[in-house]
C-alpha positions, 0 to 999 in steps of 0.5 A, a space after each residue: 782185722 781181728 784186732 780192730 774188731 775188738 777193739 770196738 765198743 761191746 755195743 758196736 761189736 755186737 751190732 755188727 754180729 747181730 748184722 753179719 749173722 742176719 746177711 748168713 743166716 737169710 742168704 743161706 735160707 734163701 740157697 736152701 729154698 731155692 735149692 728145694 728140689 735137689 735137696 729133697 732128691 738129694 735127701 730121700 731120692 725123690 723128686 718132689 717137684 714132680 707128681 702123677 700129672 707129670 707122668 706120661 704114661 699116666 696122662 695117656 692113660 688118662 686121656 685114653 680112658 676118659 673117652 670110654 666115659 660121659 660128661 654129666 649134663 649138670 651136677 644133679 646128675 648124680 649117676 652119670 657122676 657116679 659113672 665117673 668114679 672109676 675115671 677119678 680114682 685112676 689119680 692118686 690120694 694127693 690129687 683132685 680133679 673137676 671137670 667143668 663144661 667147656 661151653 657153659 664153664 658149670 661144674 660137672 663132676 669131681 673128686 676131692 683128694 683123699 689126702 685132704 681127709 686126713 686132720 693132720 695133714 689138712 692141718 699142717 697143710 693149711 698152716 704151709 698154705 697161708 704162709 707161703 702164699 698158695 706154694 706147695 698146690 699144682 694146678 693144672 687145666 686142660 681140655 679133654 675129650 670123653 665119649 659124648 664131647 669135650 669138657 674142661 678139666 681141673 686137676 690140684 694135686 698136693 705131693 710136693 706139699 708132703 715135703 715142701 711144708 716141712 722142708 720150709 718149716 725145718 730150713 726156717 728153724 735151722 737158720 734162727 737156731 743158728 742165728 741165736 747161735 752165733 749170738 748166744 756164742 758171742 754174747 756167752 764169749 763176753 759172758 766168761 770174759 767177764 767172769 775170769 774178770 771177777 776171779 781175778 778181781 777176786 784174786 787180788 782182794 784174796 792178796 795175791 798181786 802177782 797174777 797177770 791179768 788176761 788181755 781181752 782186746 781193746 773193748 770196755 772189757 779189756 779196757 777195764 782188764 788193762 786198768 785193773 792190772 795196772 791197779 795191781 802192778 802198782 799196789 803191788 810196787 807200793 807194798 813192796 816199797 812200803 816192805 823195804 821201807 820198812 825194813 829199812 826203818 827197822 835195820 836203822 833202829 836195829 843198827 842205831 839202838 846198837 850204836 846207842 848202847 855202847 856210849 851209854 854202856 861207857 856212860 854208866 861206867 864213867 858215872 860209876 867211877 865219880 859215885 866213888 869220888 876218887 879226887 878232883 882231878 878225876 872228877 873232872 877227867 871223867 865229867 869231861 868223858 861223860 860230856 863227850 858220850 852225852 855228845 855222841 848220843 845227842 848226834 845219834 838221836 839227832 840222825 833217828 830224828 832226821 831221818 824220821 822227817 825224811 821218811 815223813 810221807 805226807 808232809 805237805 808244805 803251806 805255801 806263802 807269799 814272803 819277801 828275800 827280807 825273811 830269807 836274810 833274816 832267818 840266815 843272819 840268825 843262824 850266823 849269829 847262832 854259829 858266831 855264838 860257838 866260835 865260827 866267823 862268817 861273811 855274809 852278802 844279800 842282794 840290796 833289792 827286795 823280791 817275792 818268791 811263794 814258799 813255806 816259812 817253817 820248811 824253810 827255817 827247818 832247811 837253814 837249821 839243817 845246813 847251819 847244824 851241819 857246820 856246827 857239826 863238821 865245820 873247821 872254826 879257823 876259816 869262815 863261813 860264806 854266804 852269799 845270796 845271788 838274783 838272776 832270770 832263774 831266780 834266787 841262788 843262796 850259796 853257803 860254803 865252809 871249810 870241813 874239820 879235818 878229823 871228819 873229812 876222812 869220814 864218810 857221812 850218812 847225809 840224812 840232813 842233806 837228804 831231808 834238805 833236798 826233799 823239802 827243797 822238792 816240795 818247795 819247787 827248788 833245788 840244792 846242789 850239794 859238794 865237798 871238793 878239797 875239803 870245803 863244802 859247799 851247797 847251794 839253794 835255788 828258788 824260783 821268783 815271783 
């Protein structure tokens, strides 16, 4: 249940807090009010609900001594209301009574609650009276029976008032204190989310990628939690992709630059040797030595080369729409190429033109790759096959050569297999390349309009 609720919307979640904490905070003001009374009792070991009205002894007190004094036959009758006076003052100072003819209802006599004298009291009191409508007043009306005959007495009293007011006011805090609470603690929750969000947002601009991001549930702040660690696992992948990439360019250049100085050391000394013109026939030995070193350094740059176009990130194919004519004529040239240096071939295309969508340099530079090959590891004795193929999946060229025997013992780096392979991925075909008992074999695959 937790879980579904984070993964709510901010504004959904805090809607529903805004909605639950108002339900608990009204039910709980309304257990508070409607439990006034034991509370109060509860609280100070006085009952509130109860006043000097309630008291019995007082009440026959009261109706005792009212028969030893007179009703005043009007309110200008001063001294007989005066004569009343003791009669008032047996009732406390939250209390005020009025005594009304029973006949007539006129006002007779009365006292007005000492409490109601004092500003504070009278203040706060008809602040508690307006809100809660009259709430915190007793009223009582009675007939009572004095010397000279029965009259109608009215008695307020405002104890309870002492603790209502207050208790009202106090329960009243006490629930939007802890409705603002619980809002201030949700939203004071989010708040700090968002702020270890922007330490490790700082984290990661600092340079330090392998701190794990905190999981803040499925709302916008989690969900931003979730996309920046997934920014920083792979920002840290590509730099550590791009170290040892490299590292590796750096170990070839160190391992090359090596393989490159030991011919060219060889080299100067052939070259010293011919400076001293010991005969023709020496001459000759050693051209022939420096030509063969020359060779070695051309195939060595050739792989430093090749293996920087492999290593060519952004290199993006322009494709074109070209005809199967284009692909046969660029591999007749390279036939013609290796013809020149004393291979022979068979060659067989299919007789009927189709379309495919490629890359014209991309790919006169992967027949240039294949051809090289040959021309590198290829035996002169047998011939070289190619042949091109149409089927549903498209277009299949397959070029095959015996390898040299010198170098089928050698294992090759097959960087212009893998710069072959790589532009063949750019151009949405394929290459199956394989040596079996001494032939090569590769094959192209490319889809057809």
């Amino acid at each position: 249940m937790i879980r579904k609720i984070k993964s709510l919307k901010i504004r959904t979640q805090f809607a529903l807090v805004l909605l639950c904490t108002g339900i608990l905070c009204f039910t709980l003001f309304e257990k508070l009010w409607t439990n006034k009374w034991a509370i109060g009792e509860f609280l100070t070991g006085t009952d509130y609900s109860l006043s000097q009205m309630d008291d019995m002894i007082f009440m026959d007190d009261f109706y005792e001594a009212a028969l030893s004094y007179d009703i005043p036959d009007s309110e200008e009758d001063t001294e007989a209301a005066k004569a009343l006076e003791p009669f008032f003052d047996m009732t406390d100072k939250y209390t005020s009574v009025y005594v009304y003819g029973l006949d007539d209802g006129y006002f007779r006599a009365g006292k007005y609650a000492q409490i109601m004298d004092a500003e504070s009291f009278r203040t706060f009191f008809d602040f508690g009276y307006g809100i809660l409508n009259g709430d915190g007043e007793q009223l009582s009306i009675f007939p009572m029976k004095f010397r000279n005959g029965t009259a109608m007495v009215m008695i307020y009293n405002y104890q309870s008032s002492v603790f209502i007011y207050p208790y009202f006011v106090g329960c009243f805090l006490f629930c939007c204190l802890l409705f603002l609470g619980i809002v201030l603690f949700f939203i004071n929750r989010k708040m700090r989310s968002v702020t270890i969000l922007e330490h490790e947002i700082l984290t990661m601009a600092s340079g330090d990628l392998t701190h794990q991001i905190p999981d803040f549930g499925g709302d916008e702040i989690g969900i931003l939690g979730k996309e920046l660690n997934g920014l920083r696992n792979s920002l840290n992948d590509t730099i550590l992709k791009e170290q040892e990439s490299r590292k590796a360019n750096q170990d070839l250049i160190t391992a090359l630059s090596h393989d490159l100085r030991t011919p060219l050391t060889i080299l100067t000394g052939y070259l010293e040797v011919l400076r001293l013109k010991r005969g023709p026939k020496a001459t000759e030995e050693y051209l022939n030595k420096c030509l063969q070193k020359t060779e070695d350094i051309r195939e060595l740059t050739d792989k430093m080369f090749e293996y920087a176009l492999i290593s060519e990130e952004n290199e993006a194919p322009e494709m074109a729409w070209i005809s199967t004519d284009f692909i046969e004529q660029c591999l007749l040239e390279n036939c013609d190429f290796i013809k020149l240096a004393g291979f022979t071939f068979q060659f067989h295309m299919p007789s009927l033109t189709h379309v495919l969508e490629t890359d014209k340099t991309m790919l006169k530079r992967i027949f240039n790759n294949l051809f090289s090959n040959i021309l590198k590891y290829g035996d002169k004795k047998q011939p070289v096959v190619v042949e091109g193929t149409i089927n549903k999946k498209g277009l299949c060229i397959s070029i095959s050569n015996t390898v040299k025997q010198k170098h089928s013992q050698t294992e090759s780096s097959n960087i212009g297999l893998k710069n072959v392979r790589t532009m063949m991925e750019l151009l949405n075909g394929s290459i199956d390349a394989d040596t079996h008992d001494h032939i090569f074999k590769a094959e192209l695959r490319f889809s057809l309009r």
